[in-house]
C-alpha positions as CSV (number, residue, x, y, z in Angstrom):
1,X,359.8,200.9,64.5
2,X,357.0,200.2,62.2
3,X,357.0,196.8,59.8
4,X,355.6,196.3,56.5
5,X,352.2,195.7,55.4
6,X,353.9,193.0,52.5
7,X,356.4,191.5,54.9
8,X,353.8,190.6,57.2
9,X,351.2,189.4,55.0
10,X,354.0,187.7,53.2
11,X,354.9,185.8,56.2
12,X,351.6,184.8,57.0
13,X,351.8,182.2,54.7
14,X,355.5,180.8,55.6
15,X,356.1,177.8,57.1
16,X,356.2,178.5,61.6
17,X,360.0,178.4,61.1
18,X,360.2,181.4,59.0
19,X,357.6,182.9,61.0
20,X,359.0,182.1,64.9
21,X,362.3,184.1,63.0
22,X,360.5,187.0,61.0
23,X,360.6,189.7,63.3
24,X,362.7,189.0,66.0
25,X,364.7,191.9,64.8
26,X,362.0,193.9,64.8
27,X,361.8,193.4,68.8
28,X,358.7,191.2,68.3
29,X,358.5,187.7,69.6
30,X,356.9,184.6,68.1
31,X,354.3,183.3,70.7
32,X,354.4,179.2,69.3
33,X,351.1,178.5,71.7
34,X,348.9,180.9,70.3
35,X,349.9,180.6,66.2
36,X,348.5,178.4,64.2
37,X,348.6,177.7,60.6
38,X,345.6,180.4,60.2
39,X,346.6,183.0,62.5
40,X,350.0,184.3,63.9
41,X,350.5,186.4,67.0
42,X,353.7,188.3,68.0
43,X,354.7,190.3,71.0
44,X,357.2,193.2,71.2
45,X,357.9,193.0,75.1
46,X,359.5,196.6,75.2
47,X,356.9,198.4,73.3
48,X,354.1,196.5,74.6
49,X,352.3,195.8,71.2
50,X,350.8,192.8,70.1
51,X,350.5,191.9,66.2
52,X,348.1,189.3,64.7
53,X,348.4,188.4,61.5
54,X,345.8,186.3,59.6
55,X,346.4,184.5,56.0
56,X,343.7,184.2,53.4
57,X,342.6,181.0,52.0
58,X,345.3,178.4,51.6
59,X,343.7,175.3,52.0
60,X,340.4,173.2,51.0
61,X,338.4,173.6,53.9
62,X,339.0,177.3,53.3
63,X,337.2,177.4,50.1
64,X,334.3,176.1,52.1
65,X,334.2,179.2,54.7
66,X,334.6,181.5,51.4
67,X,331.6,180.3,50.6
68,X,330.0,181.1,53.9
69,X,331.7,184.4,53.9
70,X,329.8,184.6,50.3
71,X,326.3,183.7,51.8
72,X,327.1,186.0,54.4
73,X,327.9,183.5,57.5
74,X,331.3,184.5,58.0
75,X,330.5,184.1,61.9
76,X,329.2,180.6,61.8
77,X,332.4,179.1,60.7
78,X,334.9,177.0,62.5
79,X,337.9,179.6,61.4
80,X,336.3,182.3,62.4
81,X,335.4,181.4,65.5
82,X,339.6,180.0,65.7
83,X,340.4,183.6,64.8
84,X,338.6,185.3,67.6
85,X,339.3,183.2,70.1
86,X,343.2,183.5,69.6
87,X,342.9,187.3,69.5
88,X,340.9,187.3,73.1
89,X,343.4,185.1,74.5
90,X,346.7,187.1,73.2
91,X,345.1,190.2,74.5
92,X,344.2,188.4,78.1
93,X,347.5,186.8,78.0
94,X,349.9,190.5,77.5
95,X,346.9,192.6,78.9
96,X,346.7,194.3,75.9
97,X,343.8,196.2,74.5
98,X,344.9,197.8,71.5
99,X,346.0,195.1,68.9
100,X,347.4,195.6,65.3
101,X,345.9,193.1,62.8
102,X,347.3,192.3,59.6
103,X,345.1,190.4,57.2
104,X,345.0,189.1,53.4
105,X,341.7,188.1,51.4
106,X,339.5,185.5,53.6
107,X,342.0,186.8,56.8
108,X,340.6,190.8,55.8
109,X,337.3,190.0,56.2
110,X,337.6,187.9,59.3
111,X,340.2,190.5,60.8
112,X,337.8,193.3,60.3
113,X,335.1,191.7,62.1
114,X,336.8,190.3,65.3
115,X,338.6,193.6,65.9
116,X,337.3,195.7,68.6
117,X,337.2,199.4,67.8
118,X,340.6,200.0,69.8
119,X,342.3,197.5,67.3
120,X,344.3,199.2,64.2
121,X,343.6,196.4,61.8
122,X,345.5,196.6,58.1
123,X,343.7,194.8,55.3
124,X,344.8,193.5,51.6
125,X,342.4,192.1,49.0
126,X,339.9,191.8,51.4
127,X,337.0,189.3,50.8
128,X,333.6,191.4,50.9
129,X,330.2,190.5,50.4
130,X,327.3,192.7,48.7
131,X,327.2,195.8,51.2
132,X,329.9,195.4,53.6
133,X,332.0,198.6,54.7
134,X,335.0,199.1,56.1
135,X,335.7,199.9,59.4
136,X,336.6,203.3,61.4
137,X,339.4,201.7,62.8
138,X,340.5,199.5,59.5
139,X,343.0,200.8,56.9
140,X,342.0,198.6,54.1
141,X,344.3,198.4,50.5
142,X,343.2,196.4,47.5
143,X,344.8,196.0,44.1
144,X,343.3,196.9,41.1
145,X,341.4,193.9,39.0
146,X,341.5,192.0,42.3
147,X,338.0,190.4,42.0
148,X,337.7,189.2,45.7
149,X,337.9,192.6,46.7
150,X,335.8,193.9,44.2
151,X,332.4,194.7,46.1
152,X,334.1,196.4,48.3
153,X,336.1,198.6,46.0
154,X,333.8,202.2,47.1
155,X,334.1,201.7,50.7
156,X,334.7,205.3,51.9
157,X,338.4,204.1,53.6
158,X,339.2,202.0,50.9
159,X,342.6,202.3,48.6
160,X,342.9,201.2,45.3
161,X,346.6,200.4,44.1
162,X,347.9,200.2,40.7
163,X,348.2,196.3,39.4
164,X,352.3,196.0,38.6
165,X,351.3,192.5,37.3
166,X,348.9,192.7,34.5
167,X,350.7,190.9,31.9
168,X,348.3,189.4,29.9
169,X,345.0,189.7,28.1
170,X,343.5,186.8,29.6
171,X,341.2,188.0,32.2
172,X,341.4,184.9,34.6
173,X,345.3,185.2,34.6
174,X,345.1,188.7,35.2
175,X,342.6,188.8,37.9
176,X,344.7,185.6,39.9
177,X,347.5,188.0,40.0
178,X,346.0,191.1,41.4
179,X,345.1,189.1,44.3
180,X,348.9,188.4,45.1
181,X,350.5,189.5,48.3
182,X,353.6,190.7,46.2
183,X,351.6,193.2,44.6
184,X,352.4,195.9,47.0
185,X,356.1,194.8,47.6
186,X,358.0,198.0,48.3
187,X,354.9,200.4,48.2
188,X,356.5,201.4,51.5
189,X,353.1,200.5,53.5
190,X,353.6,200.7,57.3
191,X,352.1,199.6,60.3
């Protein structure tokens, strides 16, 4: 059984109670030691599959590693550095080394870059700097008049989705909600 790109990302931001409960009838369990605030890991014991989801900015100390993503120092920073290591110690810990990873925004570009190539990693709104690609092994979505996204918009495995939320004329208003995770509620987008 496959989940949803939009109920995972959505979840990534939930409080750890709504995420220890999110897919439990999915056949995935919660692993409490390895989650954080940042990053969430879950392990379907039957199927053997591992899923890590990673949220976008949400806090202030964020919008100081966007701005090391910006300059193009993505590695240096302290949530980086967070993210890999939980991913290295879920796969050690279910001797797993084929992960699915589900990111949004900040969590895209991180997610891309600590996958190894036998990861399947799932991207929204992906932060990008001036040149940066997508991966082989990265299926990466972005919304229309998203603006964090928006140098990577001509990746070659890049797909632009229509805006549903473009309700106004003001530009600023209209660019904050292309960005939202709800934007591809019910597009049907599995992994």
């Amino acid at each position: 059984m496959s989940l949803d790109l939009h109920k995972v990302l959505k979840n990534s931001y939930a409080s750890q109670k709504e995420q220890e409960h999110a897919f439990k009838n999915d056949g995935y369990l919660f692993d409490k030691k390895l989650s954080n605030h940042n990053e969430q890991v879950y392990y379907n014991p039957s199927k053997k599959k591992l899923l890590m989801s990673i949220s976008g900015t949400h806090n202030i100390s964020d919008v100081g590693t966007d701005l090391w993503l910006a300059a193009g120092k993505l590695k240096d920073t302290n949530r980086y550095k967070e993210a890999d290591s939980v991913l290295k110690r879920a796969k050690q810990k279910y001797n797993i080394s084929n992960v699915t990873l589900a990111a949004h925004s900040l969590g895209g570009a991180i997610g891309q870059y600590i996958a190894s190539k036998n990861d399947r990693v799932y991207t929204l709104n992906k932060g990008a700097t001036i040149g940066q690609k997508t991966r082989s092994n990265e299926h990466a979505y972005r919304t229309s008049g998203d603006l964090v996204s928006l140098l990577n918009a001509n990746s070659t495995r890049m797909k632009t989705l229509t805006n549903p939320h473009i309700r106004t004329s003001n530009f600023v208003v209209d660019a904050f909600n292309a960005h939202n995770v709800d934007n591809i509620k019910n597009k049907n987008i599995l992994i």
